[in-house]
C-alpha positions, 0 to 999 in steps of 0.5 A: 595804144587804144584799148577796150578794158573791164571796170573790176568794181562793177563789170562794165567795159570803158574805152582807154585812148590817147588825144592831144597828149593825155589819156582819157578813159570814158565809162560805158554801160555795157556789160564785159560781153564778146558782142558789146567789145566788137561794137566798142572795137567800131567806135574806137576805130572811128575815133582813131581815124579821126584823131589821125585826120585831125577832125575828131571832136571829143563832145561829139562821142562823149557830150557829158564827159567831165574829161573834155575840162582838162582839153584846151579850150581852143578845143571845147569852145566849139557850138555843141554838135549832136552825139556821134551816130556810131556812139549813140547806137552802141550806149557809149555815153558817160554816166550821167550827172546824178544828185548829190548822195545825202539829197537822194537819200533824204528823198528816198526816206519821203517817198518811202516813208508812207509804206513803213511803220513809224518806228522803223522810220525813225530806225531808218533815220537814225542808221542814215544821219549817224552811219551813211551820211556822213560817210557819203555827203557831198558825193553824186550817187551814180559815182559812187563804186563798189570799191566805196561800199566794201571799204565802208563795210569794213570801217564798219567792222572796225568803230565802236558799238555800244560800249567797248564792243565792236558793231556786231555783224547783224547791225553791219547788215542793217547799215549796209543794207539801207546804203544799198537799198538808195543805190539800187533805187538810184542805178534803177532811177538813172540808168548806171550800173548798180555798184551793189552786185555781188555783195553779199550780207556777212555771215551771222553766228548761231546762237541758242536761246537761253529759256528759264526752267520751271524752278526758275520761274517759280522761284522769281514769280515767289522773289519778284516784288508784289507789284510786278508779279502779275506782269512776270506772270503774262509774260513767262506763260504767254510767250508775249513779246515786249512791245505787244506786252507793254501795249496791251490794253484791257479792252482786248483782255477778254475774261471771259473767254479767257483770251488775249488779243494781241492786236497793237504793239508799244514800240518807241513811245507810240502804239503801232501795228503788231510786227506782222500780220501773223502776230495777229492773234488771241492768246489763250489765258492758262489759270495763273495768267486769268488770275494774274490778270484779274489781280493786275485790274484791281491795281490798274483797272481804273487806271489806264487803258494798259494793262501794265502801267507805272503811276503815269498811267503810262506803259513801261518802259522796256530800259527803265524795267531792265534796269531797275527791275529785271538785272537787279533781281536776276543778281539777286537770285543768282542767276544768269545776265539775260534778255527780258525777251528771255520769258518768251523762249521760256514759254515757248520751251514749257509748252513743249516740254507739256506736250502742247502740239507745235501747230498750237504753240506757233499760234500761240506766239504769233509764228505763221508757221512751225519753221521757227519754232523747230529751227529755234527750239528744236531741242526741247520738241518731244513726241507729244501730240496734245493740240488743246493748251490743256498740257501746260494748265495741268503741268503749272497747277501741279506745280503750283498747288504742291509749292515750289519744287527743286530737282534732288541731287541724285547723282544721276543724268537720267531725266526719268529718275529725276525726283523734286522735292520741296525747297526753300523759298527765297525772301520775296523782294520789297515793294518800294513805297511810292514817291510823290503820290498823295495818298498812299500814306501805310495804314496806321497801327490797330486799323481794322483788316480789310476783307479779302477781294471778291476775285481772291476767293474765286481763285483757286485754293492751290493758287491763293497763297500766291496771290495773297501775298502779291494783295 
């Protein structure tokens, strides 16, 4: 019996009949609507009365059907006719053939390639070659469903991430998100339905950002290695993401006006665009970040153009820090497993906790506007309204003029009874010496002292134990 039935993976109605003993079933590009079945309900009465009369001839309703293959060929080898006038008016031809997926995709990548930044390219590339690709290679775009999509996303769900642990939701999204983005260009393209609809994006879990307090961050700037304290220093009171860290340079480090102008980022080995265009921004210097600063240029200064560099002359790189500098000395302290990406929430929590107004501080990291920093520190908002970056200068150099300080265990959860006391400092970790680099040979016993650097007596008394036993 003839039939006019409904796709479940993309809504569209297809034609189900019988002719010359097999069942054919031939897709359309119309959606489940009354109107479009009463238009498909004409055709397949012509095409029933002419199968009874024997006249019917299957390339004339359908001449790019694949199903026309498995008739006899007494029935295909025939001139090719023009498509049926009762087809053509109501869009019933097949889908037309479409390229094989891992060639549209690598065309795709081409032309769209020129609107992205170098690093998300090479992001994109390895999500296409190491997860969509080989899953989809040899099939035609326009044959692939809705059904193909979900079960990938669920094979997803199941490999290996990094590790033992599975891929978390939020890469599901990315890997889903760059097949669907070649699906719908390709329906668009080709004019098929787009298997995409309907699919939405998995849900991601909450999670709350983990900030140092101030006590921690006295404490690593006293334990971290000499070297590095300048760079801990930016970082813990700029609120400076990795990259825009590891690409500053020191000609957008103005002393004078004691600013930083973020304006590139190091991402992937290559100097890039900052992530926005809101992350344009000029950063104001609190007092230990200029004088961190001013340290950092007696050691790189003439260097680099980094601000931040290894022995190379090169920026850090961000895996080689975690590992042999950040996770080492956070067990050595004790503390807590962390992102480095950490210090920017602790710069973001201490200006709130100064009082600094949320105007400034979403200027400050980079944010075009305080949705951000109230959905992701909206805990540590109080009801200050200062707007200047003064707060924060005169909470760090309390601090820091007065040593480190630790909270008294009194026994009570009122935060306005807190009283700090003077703790003991952990042993600064050492610097270790130099491999492969002429020159830096200790100084040998009974040598006469140098004098200390111009900058360090400029510097303020309250911070030249500090920065003395960085020189």
């Amino acid at each position: 019996m003839p039939s006019i039935r409904t796709r479940e993976d993309n809504g569209c109605l297809f034609l189900d009949f019988r002719f010359h003993g097999r069942r054919f079933r031939e897709q359309t590009l119309l959606a489940d609507t009354p109107a479009n079945r009463k238009k498909l309900e004409k055709v397949l009465a012509h095409i029933e009365a002419e199968i009874k009369a024997g006249t019917f001839e299957y390339a004339k309703y359908f001449p790019n059907s694949k199903a026309a293959q498995r008739l006899p060929k007494a029935l295909t080898d025939v001139p090719k006719l023009p498509a049926s006038p009762v087809a053509a008016a109501v869009v019933t031809a097949s889908i037309p053939a479409t390229p094989d997926f891992e060639k549209f995709a690598n065309q795709w990548v081409d032309e769209r390639s020129i609107e992205w930044r170098r690093s998300h390219t090479k992001s994109l590339l390895s999500t296409l070659n190491g997860r969509v690709i080989p899953r989809f290679r040899g099939k035609p775009v326009g044959e692939i469903t809705k059904t193909d999509v979900l079960a990938f996303r669920a094979d997803l769900a199941k490999a290996p991430g990094r590790g033992d642990k599975p891929l978390s939701a939020k890469r599901i999204n990315e890997i889903v998100g760059v097949l669907c983005q070649i699906l719908d260009e390709a329906a668009d393209r080709f004019g098929f339905p787009a298997p995409t609809n309907g699919i939405r994006r998995l849900k991601l879990r909450k999670t709350d950002v983990n900030p140092f307090t101030l006590e921690q961050v006295q404490t690593i700037l006293a334990t971290v290695r000499a070297d590095y304290r300048p760079y801990f220093t930016t970082r813990f009171f700029t609120g400076m993401r990795t990259g825009e860290v590891h690409g500053l340079k020191w000609k957008y480090v103005d002393f004078e006006r004691r600013l930083i102008l973020v304006r590139e980022t190091f991402v992937l080995g290559e100097d890039e665009y900052t992530k926005t265009d809101g992350s344009q921004r000029d950063i104001q210097m609190s007092q230990p970040v200029y004088e961190a600063l001013l340290l950092q240029f007696e050691a790189t200064g003439k260097l680099s153009e980094y601000v931040f560099c290894g022995h190379t002359a090169q920026p850090l790189d961000n895996k080689n820090f975690s590992d042999r500098v950040w996770y080492p000395l956070l067990r050595y302290l004790g503390y807590e497993r962390r992102r480095p990406y950490q210090m920017r929430h602790t710069a973001a929590t201490l200006w709130l906790a100064s009082g600094e107004a949320p105007e400034w501080i979403a200027r400050q990291l980079g944010h075009t506007s305080t949705e951000m920093l109230f959905r992701v520190y909206s805990r540590y908002v109080p009801n200050l309204t200062r707007q200047d970056g003064s707060a924060i200068d005169r909470l760090l150099a309390t601090r820091f003029s007065s040593g480190q300080l630790v909270l008294a265990s009194s026994g009570s959860p009122d935060a306005e009874r807190a009283t700090y006391v003077p703790g003991q400092l952990v042993a600064p970790q050492a610097v270790p010496k130099p491999r492969g680099i002429t020159g830096s040979r200790p100084t040998k016993s009974g040598a006469k002292p140098q004098p200390p650097p111009a900058f360090l007596m400029r510097a303020s008394p309250a911070h030249r134990p500090y920065l003395a036993a960085a020189f």
